[in-house]
C-alpha positions in Angstrom: -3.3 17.8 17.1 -1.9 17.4 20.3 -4.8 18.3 22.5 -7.1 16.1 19.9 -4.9 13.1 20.6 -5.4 13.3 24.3 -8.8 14.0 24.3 -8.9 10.4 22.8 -6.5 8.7 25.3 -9.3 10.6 27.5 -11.6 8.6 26.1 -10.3 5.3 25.8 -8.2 5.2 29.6 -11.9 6.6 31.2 -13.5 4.0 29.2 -10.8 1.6 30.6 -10.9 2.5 34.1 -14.8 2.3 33.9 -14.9 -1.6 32.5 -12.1 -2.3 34.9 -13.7 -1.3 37.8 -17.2 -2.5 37.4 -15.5 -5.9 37.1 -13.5 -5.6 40.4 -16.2 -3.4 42.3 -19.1 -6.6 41.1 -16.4 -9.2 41.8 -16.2 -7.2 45.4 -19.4 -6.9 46.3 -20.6 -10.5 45.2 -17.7 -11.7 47.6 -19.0 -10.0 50.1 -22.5 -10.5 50.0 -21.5 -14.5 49.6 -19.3 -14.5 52.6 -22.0 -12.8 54.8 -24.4 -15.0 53.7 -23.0 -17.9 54.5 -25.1 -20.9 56.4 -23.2 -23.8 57.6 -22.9 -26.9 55.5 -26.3 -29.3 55.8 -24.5 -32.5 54.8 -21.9 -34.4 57.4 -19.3 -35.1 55.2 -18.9 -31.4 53.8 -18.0 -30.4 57.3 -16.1 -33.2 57.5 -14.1 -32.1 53.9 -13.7 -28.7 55.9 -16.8 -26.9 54.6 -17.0 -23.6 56.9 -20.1 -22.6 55.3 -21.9 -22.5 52.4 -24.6 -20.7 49.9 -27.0 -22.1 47.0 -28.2 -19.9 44.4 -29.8 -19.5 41.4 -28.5 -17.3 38.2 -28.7 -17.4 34.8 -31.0 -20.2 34.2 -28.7 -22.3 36.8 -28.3 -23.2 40.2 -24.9 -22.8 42.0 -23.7 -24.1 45.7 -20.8 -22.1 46.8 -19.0 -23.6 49.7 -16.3 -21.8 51.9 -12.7 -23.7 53.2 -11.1 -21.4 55.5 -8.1 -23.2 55.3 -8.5 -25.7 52.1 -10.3 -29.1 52.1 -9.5 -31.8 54.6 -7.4 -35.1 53.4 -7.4 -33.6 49.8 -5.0 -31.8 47.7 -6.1 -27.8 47.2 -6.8 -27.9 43.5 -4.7 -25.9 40.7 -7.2 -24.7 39.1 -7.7 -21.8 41.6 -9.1 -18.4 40.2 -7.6 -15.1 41.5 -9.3 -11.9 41.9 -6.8 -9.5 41.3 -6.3 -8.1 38.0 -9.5 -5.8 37.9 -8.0 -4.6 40.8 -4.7 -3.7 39.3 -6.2 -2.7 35.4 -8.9 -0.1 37.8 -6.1 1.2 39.4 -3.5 1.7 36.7 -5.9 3.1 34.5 -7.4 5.9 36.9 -3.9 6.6 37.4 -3.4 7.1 33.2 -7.0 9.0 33.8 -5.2 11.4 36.5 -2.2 11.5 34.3 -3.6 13.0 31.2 -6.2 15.0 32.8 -4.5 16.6 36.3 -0.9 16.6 35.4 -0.5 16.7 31.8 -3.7 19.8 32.1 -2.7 20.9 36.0 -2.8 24.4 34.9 -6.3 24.5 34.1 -7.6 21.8 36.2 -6.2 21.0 39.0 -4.6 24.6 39.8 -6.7 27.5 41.0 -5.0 30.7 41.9 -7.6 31.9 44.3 -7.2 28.8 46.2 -3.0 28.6 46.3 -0.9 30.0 43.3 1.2 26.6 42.5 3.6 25.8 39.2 2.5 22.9 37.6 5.6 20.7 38.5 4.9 21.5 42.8 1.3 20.6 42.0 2.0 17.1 40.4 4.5 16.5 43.4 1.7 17.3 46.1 -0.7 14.8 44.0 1.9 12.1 44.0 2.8 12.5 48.0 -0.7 12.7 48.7 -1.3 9.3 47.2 1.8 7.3 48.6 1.5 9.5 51.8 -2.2 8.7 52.5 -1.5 4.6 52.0 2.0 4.8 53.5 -0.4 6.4 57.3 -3.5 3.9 56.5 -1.1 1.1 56.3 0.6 1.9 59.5 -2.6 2.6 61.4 -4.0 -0.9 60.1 -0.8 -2.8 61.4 -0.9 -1.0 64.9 -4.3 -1.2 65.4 -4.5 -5.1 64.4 -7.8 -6.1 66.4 -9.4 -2.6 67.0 -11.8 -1.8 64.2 -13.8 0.7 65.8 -11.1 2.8 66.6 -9.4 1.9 63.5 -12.3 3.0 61.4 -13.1 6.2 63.3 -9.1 7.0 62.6 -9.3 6.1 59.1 -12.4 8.4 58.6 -10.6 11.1 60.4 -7.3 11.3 58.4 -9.4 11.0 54.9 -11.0 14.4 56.1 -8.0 16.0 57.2 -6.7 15.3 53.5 -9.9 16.2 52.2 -9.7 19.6 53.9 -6.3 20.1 53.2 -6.6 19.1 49.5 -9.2 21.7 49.0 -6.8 24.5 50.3 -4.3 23.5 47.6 -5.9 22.3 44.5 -8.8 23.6 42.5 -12.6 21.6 44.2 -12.6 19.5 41.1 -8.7 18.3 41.7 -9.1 18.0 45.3 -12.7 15.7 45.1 -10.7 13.5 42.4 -7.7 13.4 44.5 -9.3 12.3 47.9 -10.8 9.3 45.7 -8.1 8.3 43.9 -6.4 8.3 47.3 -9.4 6.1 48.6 -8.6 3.8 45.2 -4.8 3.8 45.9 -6.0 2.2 49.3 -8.0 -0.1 47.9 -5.8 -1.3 45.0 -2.2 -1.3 47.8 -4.5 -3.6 49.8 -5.1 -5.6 47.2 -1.7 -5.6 46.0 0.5 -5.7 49.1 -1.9 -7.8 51.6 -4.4 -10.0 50.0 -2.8 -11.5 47.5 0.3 -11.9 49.0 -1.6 -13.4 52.1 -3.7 -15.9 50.1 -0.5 -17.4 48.0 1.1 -17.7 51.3 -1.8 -19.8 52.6 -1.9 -21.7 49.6 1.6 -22.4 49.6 1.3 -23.5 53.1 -1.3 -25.8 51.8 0.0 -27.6 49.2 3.1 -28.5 51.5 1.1 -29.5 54.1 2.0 -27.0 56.6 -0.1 -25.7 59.2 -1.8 -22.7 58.2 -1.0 -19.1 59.5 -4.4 -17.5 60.3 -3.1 -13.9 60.4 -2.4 -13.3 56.4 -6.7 -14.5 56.1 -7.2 -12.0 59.0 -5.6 -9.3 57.3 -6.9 -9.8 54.0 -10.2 -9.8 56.0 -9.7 -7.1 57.9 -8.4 -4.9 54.2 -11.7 -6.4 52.3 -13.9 -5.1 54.5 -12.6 -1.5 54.4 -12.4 -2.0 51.0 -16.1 -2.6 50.4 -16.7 0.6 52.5 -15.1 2.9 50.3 -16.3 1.8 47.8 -19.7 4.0 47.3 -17.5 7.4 48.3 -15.0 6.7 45.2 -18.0 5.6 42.7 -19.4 8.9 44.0 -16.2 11.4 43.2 -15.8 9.2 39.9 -19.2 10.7 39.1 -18.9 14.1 40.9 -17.3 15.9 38.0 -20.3 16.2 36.3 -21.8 18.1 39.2 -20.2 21.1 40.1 -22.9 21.9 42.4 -21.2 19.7 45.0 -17.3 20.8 44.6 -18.0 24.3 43.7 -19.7 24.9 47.0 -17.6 27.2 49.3 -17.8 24.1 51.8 -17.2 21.5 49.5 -15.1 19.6 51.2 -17.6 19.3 53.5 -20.8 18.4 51.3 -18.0 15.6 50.1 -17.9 14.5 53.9 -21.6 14.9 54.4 -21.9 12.5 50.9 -19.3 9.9 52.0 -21.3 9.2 55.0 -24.1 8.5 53.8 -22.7 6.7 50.9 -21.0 4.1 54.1 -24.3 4.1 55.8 -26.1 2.7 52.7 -23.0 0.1 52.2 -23.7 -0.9 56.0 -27.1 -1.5 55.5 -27.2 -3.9 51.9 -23.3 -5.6 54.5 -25.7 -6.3 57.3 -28.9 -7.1 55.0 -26.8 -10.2 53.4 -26.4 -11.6 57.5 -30.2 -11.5 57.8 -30.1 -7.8 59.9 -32.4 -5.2 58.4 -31.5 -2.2 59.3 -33.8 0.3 57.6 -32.3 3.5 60.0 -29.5 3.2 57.7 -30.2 4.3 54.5 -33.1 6.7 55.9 -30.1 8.2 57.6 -28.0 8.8 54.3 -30.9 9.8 52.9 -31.4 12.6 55.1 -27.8 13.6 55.2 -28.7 14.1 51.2 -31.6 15.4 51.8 -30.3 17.7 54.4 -27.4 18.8 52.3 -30.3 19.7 49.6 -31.7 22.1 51.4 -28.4 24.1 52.6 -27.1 24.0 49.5 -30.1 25.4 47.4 -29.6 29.0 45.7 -30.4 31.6 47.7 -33.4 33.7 44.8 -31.5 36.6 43.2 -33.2 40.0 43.4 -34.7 40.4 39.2 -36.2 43.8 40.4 -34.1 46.9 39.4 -32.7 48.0 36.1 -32.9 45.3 33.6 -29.6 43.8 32.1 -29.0 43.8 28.5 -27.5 40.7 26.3 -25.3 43.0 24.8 -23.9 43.0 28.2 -24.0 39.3 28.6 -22.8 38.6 24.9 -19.5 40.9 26.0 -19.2 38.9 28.9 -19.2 35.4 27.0 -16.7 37.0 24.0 -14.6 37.5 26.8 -14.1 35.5 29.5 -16.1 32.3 28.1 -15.4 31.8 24.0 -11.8 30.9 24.6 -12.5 27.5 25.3 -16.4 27.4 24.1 -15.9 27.6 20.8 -16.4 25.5 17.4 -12.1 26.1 17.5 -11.1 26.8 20.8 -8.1 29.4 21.2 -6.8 28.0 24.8 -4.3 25.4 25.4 -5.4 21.9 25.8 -8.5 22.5 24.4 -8.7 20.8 20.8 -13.0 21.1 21.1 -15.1 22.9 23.1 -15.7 21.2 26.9 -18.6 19.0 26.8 -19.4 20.1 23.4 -21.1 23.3 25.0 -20.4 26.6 22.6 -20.9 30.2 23.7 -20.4 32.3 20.0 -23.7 33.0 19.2 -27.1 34.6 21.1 -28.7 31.5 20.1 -26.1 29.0 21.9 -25.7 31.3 24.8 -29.5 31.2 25.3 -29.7 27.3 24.7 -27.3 26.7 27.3 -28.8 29.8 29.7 -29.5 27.4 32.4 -26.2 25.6 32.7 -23.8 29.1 32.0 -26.0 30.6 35.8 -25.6 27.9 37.7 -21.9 26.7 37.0 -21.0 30.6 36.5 -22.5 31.6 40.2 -21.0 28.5 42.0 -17.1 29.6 40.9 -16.8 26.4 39.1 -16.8 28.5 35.6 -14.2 29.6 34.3 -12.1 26.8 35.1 -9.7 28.1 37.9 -10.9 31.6 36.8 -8.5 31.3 34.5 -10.3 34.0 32.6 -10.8 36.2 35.5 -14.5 36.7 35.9 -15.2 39.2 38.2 -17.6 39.2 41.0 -19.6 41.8 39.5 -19.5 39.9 36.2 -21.1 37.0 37.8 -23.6 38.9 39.9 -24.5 40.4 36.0 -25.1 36.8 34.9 -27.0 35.9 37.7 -29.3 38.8 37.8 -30.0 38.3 33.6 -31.4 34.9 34.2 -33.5 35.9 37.1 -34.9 38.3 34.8 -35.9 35.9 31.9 -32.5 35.2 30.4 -33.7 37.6 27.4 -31.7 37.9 24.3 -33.8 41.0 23.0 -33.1 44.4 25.4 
């Protein structure tokens, strides 16, 4: 019962976390797309009112002009009605969070511990992902405030300490836990600068306002400055959100490096739609991140496995699924934590091992099955696998 129930608060925080943050990450990138596309008021008065710049469009059936103060209208009170973008922020956050929770912590022992990779108790493991996530914001933070006015170094030092922890994440956790820590570091970022800078700017501003103050410019430059690096990591962490599905990419022996590889050319295409909104067209920049992919498609394709030699029974196979597979893919799984089989994928039969043939060589030969190798598949196990699909994948010897 108890791995039934949190395979449903599975379901429902991941269904959370994904209607949280399609509202903050659309709310993000139509903010950003509106404030680089900008043209400065047409009509006298509106600069007059303050009117930095402004943008008409059409939606819906409708036609909207959206005008930006940077410091409230002119000779007018700041309205009350102001809306705040922060709670998809917060709800995306908290809910990946529950998401790590009841996946990595509550299940660290099957999936974010690997014993090949470092030999951790669960409790050490849970402690590394926490200090990993206030760590990582506690140095971005300080680099932002000492490097106030020096983006380009700034950014290539922000690029540089994600890889460090992406490296060093890898040589701890199992690939899957260390790909879904470096983004829900990324997303801790992202929310903190949310939390701790923009909001807190933009009420002081508004505050300021209101009592006719003059207004501070650094709290808008900050939450500029935090904006815009939030809108570049924004395509790495939709990436690693989706990434489970594909243990091609994290099961890799350089993983850590195809997630590099990935992450650039995911901020290469975000550069190109950033600079497409000013009117600059840039098409060298998503041909580059395509060829990155591309590139990393070739490198990473299967090397052919030799069918010739003597041929490998399924009776051989079938022993191999019974067991070190049928533990967890079963109609009533016998390990811990599992109250179904994963993905619904069942390994009892000659018929369900052949329907899944495909899927059992390719996440068996990249290490990413059995999770953590919990079940100890040997080398020569896998190279057995491996060599029965090259032949035909034939359930009759």
């Amino acid at each position: 019962m108890e791995a039934y129930l949190l395979d449903w608060a599975n379901l429902l925080m991941r269904w959370l976390h994904l209607i949280a943050g399609v509202a903050w990450i659309g709310a993000s990138f139509y903010f950003v797309m509106l404030d680089t596309s900008l043209q400065p008021p047409k009509k006298p008065q509106d600069a007059k009112r303050g009117v930095f710049g402004e943008l008409w469009g059409v939606h819906g059936g409708g036609f909207y002009c959206s005008q930006k103060f940077l410091t409230g209208p002119k000779d007018e009170p700041l309205t009350e009605d102001l809306h705040w973008s922060k709670w998809e922020a917060y709800t995306t956050w908290l809910s990946g969070m529950g998401m790590l929770a009841i996946v990595y912590w509550i299940g660290a022992s099957s999936y974010l511990i690997d014993n090949q990779v470092m030999a951790l108790e669960p409790a050490a493991a849970i402690l590394i992902s926490i200090a990993f996530l206030g760590g990582g914001w506690a140095v971005y933070d300080l680099m932002c405030r000492t490097l106030m006015g020096r983006d380009t170094l700034l950014a290539a030092l922000v690029f540089v300490l994600v890889m460090v922890c992406n490296w060093v994440l890898h040589e701890l956790f199992s690939a899957r836990g260390a790909y879904i820590h470096v983004g829900a570091m990324l997303g801790t970022m992202m929310a903190a600068n949310v939390f701790f800078h923009i909001i807190p700017g933009q009420k002081r501003m508004v505050a300021q306002i209101r009592a006719g103050q003059p207004v501070d410019p650094r709290p808008g430059m900050v939450g500029k400055q935090r904006s815009v690096h939030n809108t570049y990591f924004t395509l790495p962490v939709l990436f690693i959100m989706i990434s489970n599905h594909y243990p091609m990419t994290y099961a890799n022996k350089y993983g850590w490096l195809v997630l590099a590889v990935i992450m650039i050319a995911g901020v290469l295409i975000r550069q190109f739609f950033v600079l497409r909104h000013r009117g600059q067209v840039k098409w060298w920049l998503p041909a580059a991140g395509a060829a990155l992919i591309g590139l990393l498609i070739v490198l990473m394709a299967p090397k052919p496995v030799n069918a010739d030699g003597d041929k490998v029974s399924f009776a051989a196979i079938e022993q191999i699924a019974e067991k070190r597979c049928v533990t967890c893919h079963a109609a009533q799984p016998t390990w811990d934590g599992f109250a179904q089989a994963p993905k619904g994928v069942m390994l009892e039969t000659p018929e369900q091992i052949s329907q899944h043939a495909v899927k059992i060589a390719e996440t068996v030969a990249s290490g990413y099955m059995p999770l953590g190798n919990l079940t100890q598949l040997t080398d020569d196990e896998r190279a057995l696998i491996a060599t029965w699909f090259a032949q035909g994948a034939r359930l009759v010897d």
